[in-house]
N, C-alpha and C positions, 0 to 999 in steps of 0.2 A: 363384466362389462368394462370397458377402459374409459376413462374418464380423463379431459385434459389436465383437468385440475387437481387430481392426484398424480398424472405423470411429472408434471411440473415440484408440486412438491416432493416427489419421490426422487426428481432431479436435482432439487436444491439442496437437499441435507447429502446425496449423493457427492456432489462437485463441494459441500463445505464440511467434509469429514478430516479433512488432512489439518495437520497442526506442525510447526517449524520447529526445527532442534534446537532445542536452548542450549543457551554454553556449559551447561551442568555435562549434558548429552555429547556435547563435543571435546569435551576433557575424557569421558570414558570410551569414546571411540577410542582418543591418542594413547591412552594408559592399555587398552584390552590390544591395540596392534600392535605398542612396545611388549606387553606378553606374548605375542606368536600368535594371537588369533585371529581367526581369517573373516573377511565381509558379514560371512551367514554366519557364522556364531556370533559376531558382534550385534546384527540386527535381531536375532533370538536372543540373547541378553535386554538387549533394549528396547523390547518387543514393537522393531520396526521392521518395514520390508525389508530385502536386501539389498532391493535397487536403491531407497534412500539413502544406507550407506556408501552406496559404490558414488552414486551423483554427488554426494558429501565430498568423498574422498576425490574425483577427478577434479569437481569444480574451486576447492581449496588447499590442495597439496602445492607445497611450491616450489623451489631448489631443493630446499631442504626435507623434503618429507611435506608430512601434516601435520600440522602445529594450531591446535585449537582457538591460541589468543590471534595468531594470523587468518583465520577460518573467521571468526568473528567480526575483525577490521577488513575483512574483503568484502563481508556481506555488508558491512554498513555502506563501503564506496559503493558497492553494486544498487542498491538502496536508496542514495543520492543520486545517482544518475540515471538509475529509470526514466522511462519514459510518461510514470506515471506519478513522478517527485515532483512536487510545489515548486516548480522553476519561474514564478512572476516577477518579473522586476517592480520593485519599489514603482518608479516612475509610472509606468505601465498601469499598476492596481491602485493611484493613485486619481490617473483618469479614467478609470473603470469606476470609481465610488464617484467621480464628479459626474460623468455622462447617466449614470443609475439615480441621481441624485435629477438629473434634467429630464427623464422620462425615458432613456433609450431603452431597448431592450437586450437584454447578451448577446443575442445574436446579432442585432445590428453592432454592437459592441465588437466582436468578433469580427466583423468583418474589415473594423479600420484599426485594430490593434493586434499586439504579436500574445493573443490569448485565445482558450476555446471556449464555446459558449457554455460547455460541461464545466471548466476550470472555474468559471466566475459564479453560476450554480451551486458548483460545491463549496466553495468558498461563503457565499453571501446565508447559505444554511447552515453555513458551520459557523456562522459572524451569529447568525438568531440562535442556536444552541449553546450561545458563549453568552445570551442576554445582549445584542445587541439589536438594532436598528436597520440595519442598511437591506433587509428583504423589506420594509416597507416603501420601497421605494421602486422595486421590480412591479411593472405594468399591472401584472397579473401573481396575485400572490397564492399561488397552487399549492397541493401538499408538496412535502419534501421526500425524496423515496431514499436517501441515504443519506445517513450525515456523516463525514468524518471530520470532525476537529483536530486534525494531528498539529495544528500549528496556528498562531494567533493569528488574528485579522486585526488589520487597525489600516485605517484611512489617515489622511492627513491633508487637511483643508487648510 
C-alpha cells in the first residue's frame, strides 16, 4: 500500500544523500589527472560518480588547467554570491529588529524593506538558537522548522 508519508520520507533521505568534495578530494583529482588518469578512474578511486568529477573539472578548470587551491577559492566566491548568502544590510536588519520589536510582522516587514519574509525567519531562529531574544517579539511564536546559524545576529538599538 503507498503511503504519503513514507514517499516523503523515502524523498528526503533520497534528495539529502549527496555530500561536497572537500579539498583533501580535490588535491587527489589534480595529483590522479597529473598521473594520466582519466574522469572514471578518478571517480572509482574516490568512490564518486563520474559525473561529479567531470562537473568538478568543467565548473573549476581555468587558463591553466585544474588547480585544486583555485577550485576551492571559486567555490567560496560562488558561495558569497548565491542567491541564497546572508546579503542584509546592517541598516536594513537594524530596522527589521526595531519594527519586530514594535509588533510588525515579517511579512509586513518585507513588504516596506529590501528583505524576505524567509530571510528575517531565519535569521530571528537562528538569533533564539544562539540564546537570544528577538523571536519573542515575532506576533506569533510558532515552531521553528530549520535553523541555520551560519552567521551572527546582533541588533543595534
Amino acid at each position: 500500500m503507498f503511503s504519503i508519508q513514507g514517499f516523503l520520507t523515502w524523498q528526503s533521505k533520497l534528495l539529502m544523500t549527496y555530500k561536497h568534495l572537500s579539498q583533501a578530494e580535490r588535491y587527489q583529482i589534480h595529483a590522479l589527472l597529473k598521473a594520466g588518469h582519466d574522469q572514471s578512474e578518478i571517480a572509482k578511486q574516490l568512490d564518486r560518480h563520474k559525473s561529479t568529477i567531470s562537473r568538478e573539472l568543467n565548473r573549476n578548470a581555468g587558463s591553466r588547467g585544474y588547480r585544486p587551491k583555485q577550485a576551492c577559492e571559486m567555490l567560496t566566491h560562488r558561495a558569497h554570491n548565491s542567491r541564497n548568502a546572508p546579503t542584509v544590510q546592517p541598516w536594513a536588519w537594524n530596522e527589521v529588529c526595531h519594527l519586530l520589536h514594535t509588533q510588525w510582522s515579517p511579512e509586513q516587514i518585507a513588504d516596506k524593506l529590501p528583505i524576505s519574509h524567509e530571510t528575517i525567519y531565519m535569521r530571528v531562529y537562528a538569533d533564539k538558537a544562539q540564546g537570544g531574544v528577538l523571536w519573542k517579539s515575532l506576533r506569533c511564536q510558532g515552531s521553528c522548522y530549520a535553523i541555520h546559524p551560519h552567521f551572527p545576529i546582533t541588533c543595534d538599538f
